[in-house]
N, C-alpha and C positions, 0 to 999 in steps of 0.2 A: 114438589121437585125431589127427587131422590136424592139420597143421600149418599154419594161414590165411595167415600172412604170407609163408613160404616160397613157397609156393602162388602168391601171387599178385604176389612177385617173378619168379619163373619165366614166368608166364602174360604179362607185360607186356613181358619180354625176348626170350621169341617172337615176340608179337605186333610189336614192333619191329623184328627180326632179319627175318621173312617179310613185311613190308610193305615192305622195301627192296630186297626181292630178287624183287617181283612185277614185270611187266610187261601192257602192256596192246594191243602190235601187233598182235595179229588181231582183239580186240574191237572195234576201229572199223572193221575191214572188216562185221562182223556186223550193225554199226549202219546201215551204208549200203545194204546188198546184202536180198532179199528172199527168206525162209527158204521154198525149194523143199519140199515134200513133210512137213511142220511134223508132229515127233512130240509137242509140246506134248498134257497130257494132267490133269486133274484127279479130285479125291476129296473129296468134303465130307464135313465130320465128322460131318453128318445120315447120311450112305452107309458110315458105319463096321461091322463086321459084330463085333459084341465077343462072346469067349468065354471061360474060364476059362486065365488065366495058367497056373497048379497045378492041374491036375485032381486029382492026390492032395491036397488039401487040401477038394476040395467047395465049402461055399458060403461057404467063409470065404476062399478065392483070391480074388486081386485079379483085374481083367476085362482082356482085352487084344485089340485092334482093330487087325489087320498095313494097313500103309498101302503100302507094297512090299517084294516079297520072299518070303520061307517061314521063318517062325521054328521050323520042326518037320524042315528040310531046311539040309543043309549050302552056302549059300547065305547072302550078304549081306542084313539084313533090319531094316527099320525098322516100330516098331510104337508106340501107343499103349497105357500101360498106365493102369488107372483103381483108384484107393483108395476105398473107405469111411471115411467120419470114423472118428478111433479106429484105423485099422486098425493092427497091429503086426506082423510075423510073427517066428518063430522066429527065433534063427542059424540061418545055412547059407549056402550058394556055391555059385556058379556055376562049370556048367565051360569059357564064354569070357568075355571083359571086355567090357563093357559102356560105352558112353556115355549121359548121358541130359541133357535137358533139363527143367524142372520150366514147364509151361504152367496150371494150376491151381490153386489153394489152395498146402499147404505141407507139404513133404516130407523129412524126415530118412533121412540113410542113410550109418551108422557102424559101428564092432563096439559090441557089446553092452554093454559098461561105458560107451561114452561120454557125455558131455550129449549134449541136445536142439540142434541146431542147424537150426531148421525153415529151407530154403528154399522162396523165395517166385518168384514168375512170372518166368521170366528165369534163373532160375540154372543151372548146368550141372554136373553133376560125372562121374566114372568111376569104375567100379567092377571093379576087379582081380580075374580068375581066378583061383578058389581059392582068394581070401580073405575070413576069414568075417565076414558082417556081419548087420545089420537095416535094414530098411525098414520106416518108422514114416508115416502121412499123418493131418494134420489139417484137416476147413472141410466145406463142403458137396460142393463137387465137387473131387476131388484127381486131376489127370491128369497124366502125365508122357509125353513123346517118348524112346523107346528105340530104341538104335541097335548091332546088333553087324554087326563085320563079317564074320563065317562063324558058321554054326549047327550042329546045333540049339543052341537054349538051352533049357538043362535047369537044373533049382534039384536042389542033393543037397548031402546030410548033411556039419556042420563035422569028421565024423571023417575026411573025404577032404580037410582041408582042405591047401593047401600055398602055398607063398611062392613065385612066378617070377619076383621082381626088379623090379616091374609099382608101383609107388605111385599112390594115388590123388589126384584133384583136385576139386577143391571150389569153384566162383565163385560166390561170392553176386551176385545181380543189379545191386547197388549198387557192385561191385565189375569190374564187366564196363569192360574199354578202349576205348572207340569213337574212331575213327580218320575224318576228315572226307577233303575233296577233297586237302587238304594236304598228309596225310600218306599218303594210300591212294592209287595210281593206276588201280584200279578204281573210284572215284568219279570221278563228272564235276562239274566245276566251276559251282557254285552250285545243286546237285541239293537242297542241304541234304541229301543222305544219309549215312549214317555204315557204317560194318563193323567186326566184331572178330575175328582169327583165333583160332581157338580148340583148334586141334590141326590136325597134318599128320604124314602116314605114306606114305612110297612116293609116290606119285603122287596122292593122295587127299588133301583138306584139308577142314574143316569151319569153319565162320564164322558169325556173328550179321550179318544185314543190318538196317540200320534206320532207316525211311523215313517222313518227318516228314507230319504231315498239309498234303492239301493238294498232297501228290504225284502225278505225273500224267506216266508214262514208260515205260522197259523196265529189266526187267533181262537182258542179253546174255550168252549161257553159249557156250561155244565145246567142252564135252566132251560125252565120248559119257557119262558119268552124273551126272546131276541130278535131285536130290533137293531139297525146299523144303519145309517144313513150318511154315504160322504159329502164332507161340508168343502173339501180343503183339496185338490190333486188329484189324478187319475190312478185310480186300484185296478189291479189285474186280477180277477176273483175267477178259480175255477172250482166248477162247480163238480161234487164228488162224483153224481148221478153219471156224469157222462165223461167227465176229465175236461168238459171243452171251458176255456180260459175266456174271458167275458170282460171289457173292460170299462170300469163305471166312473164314469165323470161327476163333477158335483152334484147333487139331487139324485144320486143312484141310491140304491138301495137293496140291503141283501139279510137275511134272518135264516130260523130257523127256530121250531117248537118241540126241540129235545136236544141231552147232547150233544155237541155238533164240533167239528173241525174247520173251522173257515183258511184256504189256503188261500193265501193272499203272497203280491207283489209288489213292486216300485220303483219308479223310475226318478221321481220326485216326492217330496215329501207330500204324505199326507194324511189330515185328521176325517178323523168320523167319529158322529156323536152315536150313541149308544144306550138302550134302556134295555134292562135286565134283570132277570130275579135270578142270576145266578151269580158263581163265580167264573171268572176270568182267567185265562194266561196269553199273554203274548208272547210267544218264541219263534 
């Protein structure tokens, strides 16, 4: 059984710890200057192409929709997975770890004796190589954002199971840090925007961005990998290539592999989770 309070003493002492030690010097070059040759690039969650998770399970595998990447190649890959009400599966394990965020209904995922601990839209958790658990989903539409960063991913038996030191996390959405101009210096001052760091590895960091309705800006990336996927509210993303205005509902999805400009809008709030090796600005 996980440990909630642990969990999220730790989660808030990174997020503290990495928001003092960001900086924001090239992103205001990004802001003034004019993105030459714009790899800005989108995916609507209408243009999802979903297939079976588990093909050894047939038509009781859950569905999953690669948004970039090759989940069947040893390559970094972010995908959409989709539940059935009810759905439950066996134990069993993975053989890389997993991140995920829950963008639909309500989704448990524990070892097999544990309670029920459904998260709701917003939550995030990790799921440790070779340790064995279940994925349980309950509501009408139950989607999650899944993220590994080397493939394939492969689901096999808790007899291979094994322990690498790896503990899992768990945020409930109610539970999630958000960090204003104040305290973040990737926000800009009176954006009303907020952020949550939410893990970092190497060079690579992942984050909750989260932008009030009503908003009407960019968000400014300075790396060569960006990933953006909305969890939370309908974004108006127009893309630089053409000017034409794109509007992406939850499980959309929008990047770009160099500096980049993302013009973005709002009519309601809304979050998007984020992986990146660069830095940021919202304004």
């Amino acid at each position: 059984m996980k440990i909630q309070s642990q969990i999220l003493i730790a989660a808030i002492s990174l997020t503290s710890f990495i928001s003092c030690i960001e900086n924001k010097s090239t992103t205001e070059e990004t802001t003034s200057t004019t993105i030459e040759n714009p790899t800005n690039a989108v995916v609507l969650s209408s243009e999802v192409n979903w297939e079976k998770l588990n093909p050894a399970r047939g038509d009781a595998s859950p569905q999953a929709g690669t948004l970039w990447g090759d989940r069947n190649a040893e390559v970094p890959t972010g995908f959409l997975a989709k539940f059935v009400d009810g759905f439950s599966s066996p134990p069993h394990i993975h053989n890389v770890t997993y991140r995920a965020v829950v963008i639909s209904g309500s989704i448990h995922n524990d070892d097999s004796s544990a309670e029920k601990m459904w998260m709701k839209p917003g939550s995030f958790w990790t799921q440790p190589v070779g340790e064995a658990h279940i994925t349980a989903a309950q509501g009408d539409e139950n989607i999650a954002y899944v993220e590994i960063d080397h493939g394939p991913y492969l689901v096999k038996p808790t007899e291979e199971a094994f322990d690498n030191g790896e503990r899992p996390v768990n945020i409930d959405a109610s539970n999630v840090v958000w960090l204003g101009s104040d305290k973040a210096e990737w926000i800009a001052p009176n954006s009303g925007a907020a952020l949550s760091f939410l893990w970092k590895s190497e060079n690579l960091k992942g984050l909750f961005i989260k932008l009030p309705q009503g908003f009407k800006g960019h968000i400014n990336s300075e790396g060569d990998i960006f990933h953006a996927v909305v969890i939370q509210g309908d974004l108006a993303y127009t893309l630089p290539q053409s000017g034409e205005t794109k509007s992406l509902d939850p499980g959309s999805y929008f990047t770009s592999s160099a500096k980049a400009k993302h013009e973005v809008s709002t009519n309601e709030e809304v979050v998007i989770y984020v992986r990146t090796n660069g830095e940021l600005e919202v304004r």
